[in-house]
N, CA, C and O of each residue as an XYZ file, in Angstrom:
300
protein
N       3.853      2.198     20.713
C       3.675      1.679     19.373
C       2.372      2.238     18.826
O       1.315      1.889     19.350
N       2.385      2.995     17.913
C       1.620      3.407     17.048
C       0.702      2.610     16.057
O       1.164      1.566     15.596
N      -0.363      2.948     15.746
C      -0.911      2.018     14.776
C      -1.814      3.263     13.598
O      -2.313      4.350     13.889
N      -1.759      2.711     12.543
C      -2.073      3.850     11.480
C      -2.828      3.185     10.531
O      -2.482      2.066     10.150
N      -4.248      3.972      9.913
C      -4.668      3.598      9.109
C      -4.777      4.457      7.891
O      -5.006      5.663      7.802
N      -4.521      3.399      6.819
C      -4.531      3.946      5.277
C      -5.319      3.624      4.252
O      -5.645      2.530      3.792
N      -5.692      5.170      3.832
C      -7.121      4.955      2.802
C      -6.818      4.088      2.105
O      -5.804      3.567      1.640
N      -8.603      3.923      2.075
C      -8.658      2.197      1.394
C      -8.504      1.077      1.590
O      -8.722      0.092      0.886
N      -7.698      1.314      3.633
C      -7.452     -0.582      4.218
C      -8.848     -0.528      4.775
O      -9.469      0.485      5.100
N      -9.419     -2.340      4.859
C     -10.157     -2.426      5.207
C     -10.391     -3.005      6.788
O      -9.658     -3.862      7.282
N     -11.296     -2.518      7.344
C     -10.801     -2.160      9.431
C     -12.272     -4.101      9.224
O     -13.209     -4.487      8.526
N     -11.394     -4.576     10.433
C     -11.926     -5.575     10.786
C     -12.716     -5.176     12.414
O     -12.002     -5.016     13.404
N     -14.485     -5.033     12.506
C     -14.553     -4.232     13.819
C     -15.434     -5.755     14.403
O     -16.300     -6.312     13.729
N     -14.977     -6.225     15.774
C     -15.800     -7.416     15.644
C     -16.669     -6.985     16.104
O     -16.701     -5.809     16.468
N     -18.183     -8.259     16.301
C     -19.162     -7.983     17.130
C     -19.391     -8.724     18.202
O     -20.333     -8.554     18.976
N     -18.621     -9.491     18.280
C     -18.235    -10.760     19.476
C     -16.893    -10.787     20.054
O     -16.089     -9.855     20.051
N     -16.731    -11.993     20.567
C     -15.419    -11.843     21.592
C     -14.548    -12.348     20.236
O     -14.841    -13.319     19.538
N     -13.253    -11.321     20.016
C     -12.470    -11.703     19.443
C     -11.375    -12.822     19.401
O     -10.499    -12.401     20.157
N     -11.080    -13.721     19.032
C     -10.888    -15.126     18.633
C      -9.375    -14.425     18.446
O      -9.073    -13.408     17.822
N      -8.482    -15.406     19.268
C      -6.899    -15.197     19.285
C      -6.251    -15.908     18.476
O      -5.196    -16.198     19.039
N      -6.304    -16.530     17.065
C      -5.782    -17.254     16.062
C      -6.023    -16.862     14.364
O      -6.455    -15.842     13.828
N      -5.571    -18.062     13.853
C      -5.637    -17.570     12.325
C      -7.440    -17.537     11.831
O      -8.296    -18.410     11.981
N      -7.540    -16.142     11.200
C      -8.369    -16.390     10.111
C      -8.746    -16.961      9.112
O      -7.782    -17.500      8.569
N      -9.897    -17.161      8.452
C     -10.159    -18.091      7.369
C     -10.951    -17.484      6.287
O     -12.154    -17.282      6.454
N     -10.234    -17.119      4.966
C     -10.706    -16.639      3.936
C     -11.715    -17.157      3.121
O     -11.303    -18.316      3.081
N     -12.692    -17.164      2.465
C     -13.051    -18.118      1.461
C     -12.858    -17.517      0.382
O     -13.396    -16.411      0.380
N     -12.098    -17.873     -0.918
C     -11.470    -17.240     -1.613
C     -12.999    -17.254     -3.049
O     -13.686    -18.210     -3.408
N     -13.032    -15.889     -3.490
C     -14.211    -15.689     -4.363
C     -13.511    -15.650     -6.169
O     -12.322    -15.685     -6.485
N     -14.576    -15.580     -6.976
C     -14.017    -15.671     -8.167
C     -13.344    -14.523     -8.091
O     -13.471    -13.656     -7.225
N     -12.163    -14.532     -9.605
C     -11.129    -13.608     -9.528
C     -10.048    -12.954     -8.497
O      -9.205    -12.082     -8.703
N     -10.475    -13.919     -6.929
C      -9.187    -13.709     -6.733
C      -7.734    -14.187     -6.621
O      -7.640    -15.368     -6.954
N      -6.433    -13.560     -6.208
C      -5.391    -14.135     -6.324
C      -4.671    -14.199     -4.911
O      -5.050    -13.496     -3.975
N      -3.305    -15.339     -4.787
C      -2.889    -15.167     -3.533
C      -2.838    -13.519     -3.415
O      -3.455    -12.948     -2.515
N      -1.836    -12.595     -4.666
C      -1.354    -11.468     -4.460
C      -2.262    -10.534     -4.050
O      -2.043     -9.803     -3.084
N      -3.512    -10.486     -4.861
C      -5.099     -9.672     -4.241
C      -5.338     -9.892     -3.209
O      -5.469     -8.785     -2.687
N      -5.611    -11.135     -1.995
C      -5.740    -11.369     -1.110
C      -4.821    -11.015      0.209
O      -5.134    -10.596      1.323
N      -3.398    -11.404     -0.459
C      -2.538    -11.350      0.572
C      -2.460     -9.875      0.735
O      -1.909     -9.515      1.775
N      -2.962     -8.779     -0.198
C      -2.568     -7.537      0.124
C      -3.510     -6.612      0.982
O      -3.189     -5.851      1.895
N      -5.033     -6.931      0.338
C      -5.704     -7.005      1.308
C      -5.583     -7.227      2.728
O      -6.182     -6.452      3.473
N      -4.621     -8.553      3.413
C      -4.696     -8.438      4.719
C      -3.312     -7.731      5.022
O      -2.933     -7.480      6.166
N      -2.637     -7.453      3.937
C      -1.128     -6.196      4.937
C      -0.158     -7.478      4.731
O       0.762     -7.620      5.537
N      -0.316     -8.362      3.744
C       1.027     -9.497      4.042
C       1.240     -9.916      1.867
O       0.636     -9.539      0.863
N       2.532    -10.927      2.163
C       3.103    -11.046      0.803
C       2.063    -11.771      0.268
O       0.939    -11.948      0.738
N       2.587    -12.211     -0.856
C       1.828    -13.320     -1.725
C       2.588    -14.863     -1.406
O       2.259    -15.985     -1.791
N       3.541    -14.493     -0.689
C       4.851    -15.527     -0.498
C       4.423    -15.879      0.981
O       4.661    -17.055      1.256
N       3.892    -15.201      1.921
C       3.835    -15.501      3.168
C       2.367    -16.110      3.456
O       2.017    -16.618      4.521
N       1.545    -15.951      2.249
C       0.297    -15.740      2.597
C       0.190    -17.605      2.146
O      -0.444    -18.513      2.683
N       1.286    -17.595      0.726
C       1.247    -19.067     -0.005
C       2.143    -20.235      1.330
O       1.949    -21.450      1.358
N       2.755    -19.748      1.967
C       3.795    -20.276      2.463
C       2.755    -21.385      3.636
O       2.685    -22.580      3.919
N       2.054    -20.033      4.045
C       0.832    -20.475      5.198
C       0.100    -21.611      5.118
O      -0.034    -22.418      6.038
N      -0.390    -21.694      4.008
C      -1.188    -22.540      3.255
C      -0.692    -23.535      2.319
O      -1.415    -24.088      1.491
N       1.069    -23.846      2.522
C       0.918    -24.933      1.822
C       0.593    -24.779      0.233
O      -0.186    -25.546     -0.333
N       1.304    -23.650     -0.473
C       0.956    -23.252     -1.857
C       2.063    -22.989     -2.490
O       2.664    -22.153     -1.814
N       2.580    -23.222     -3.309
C       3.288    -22.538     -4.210
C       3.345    -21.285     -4.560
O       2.194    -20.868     -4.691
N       4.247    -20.352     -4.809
C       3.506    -19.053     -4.661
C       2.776    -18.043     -6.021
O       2.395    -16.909     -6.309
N       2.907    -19.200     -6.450
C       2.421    -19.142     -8.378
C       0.979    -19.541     -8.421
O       0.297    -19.168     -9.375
N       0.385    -20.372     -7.331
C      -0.718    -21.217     -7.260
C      -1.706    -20.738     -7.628
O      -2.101    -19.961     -6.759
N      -2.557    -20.772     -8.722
C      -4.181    -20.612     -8.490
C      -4.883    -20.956     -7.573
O      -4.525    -21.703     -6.662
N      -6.153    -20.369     -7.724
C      -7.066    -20.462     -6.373
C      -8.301    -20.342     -7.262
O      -8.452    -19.788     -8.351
N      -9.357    -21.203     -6.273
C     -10.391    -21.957     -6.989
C     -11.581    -20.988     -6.058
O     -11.467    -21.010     -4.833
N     -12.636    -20.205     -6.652
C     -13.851    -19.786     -5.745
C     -13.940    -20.699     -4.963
O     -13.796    -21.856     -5.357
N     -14.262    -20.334     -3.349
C     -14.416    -21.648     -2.639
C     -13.887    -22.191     -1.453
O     -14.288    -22.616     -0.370
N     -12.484    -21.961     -2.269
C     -11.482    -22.564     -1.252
C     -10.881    -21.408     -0.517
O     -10.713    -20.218     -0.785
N     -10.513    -22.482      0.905
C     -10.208    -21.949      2.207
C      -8.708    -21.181      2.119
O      -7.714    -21.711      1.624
N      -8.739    -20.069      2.596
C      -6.896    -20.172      2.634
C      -6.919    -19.601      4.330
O      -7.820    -18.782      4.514
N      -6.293    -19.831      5.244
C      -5.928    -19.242      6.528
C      -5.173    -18.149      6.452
O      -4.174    -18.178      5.733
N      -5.500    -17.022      7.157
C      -4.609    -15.440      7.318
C      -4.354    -15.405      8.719
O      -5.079    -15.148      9.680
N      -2.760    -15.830      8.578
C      -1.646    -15.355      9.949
C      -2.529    -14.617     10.790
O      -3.548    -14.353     10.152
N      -2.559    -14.272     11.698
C      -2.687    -12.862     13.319
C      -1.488    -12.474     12.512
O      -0.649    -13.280     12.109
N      -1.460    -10.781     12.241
C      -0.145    -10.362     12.256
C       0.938    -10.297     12.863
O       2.083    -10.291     12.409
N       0.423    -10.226     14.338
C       1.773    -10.570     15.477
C       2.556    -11.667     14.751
O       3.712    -11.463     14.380
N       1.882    -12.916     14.534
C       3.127    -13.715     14.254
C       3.680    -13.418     13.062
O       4.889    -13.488     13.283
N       3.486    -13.057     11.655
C       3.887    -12.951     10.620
C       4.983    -11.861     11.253
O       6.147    -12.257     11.307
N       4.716    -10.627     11.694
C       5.509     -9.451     11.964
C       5.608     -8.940     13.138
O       5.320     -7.760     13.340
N       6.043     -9.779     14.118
C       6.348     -9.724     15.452
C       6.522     -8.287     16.057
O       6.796     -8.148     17.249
């Protein structure tokens, strides 16, 4: 299995022991589920689904949203 990177994704490099669960966004002004969710490689639908959102939902500077491990979203 191959893994590929494409200009313009952004590489997550840790500096500690990497943590086997969901991430936690803090969502900044102007953004959207769809901006966000694309950012991490997932829908706006999977990203809302996660979190308990509608997938129409605004988002407030601030607030938390959790980002899947991709394994589970895309096994």
């Amino acid at each position: 299995t191959g893994y590929f990177v494409i200009a313009g994704q952004g590489l997550f490099i840790p500096i500690s022991q990497v943590q086997y669960g969901p991430n936690v966004y803090e969502v900044q002004s102007g953004d959207t589920l769809r901006s966000v969710a694309g950012q991490c490689g997932l829908t706006a639908n999977i990203l809302a689904t996660v979190n308990n959102l509608s997938p129409g939902a605004g988002l407030s500077p601030g607030q938390m949203l959790v980002i899947p491990p991709w394994r589970q979203v895309y096994p």
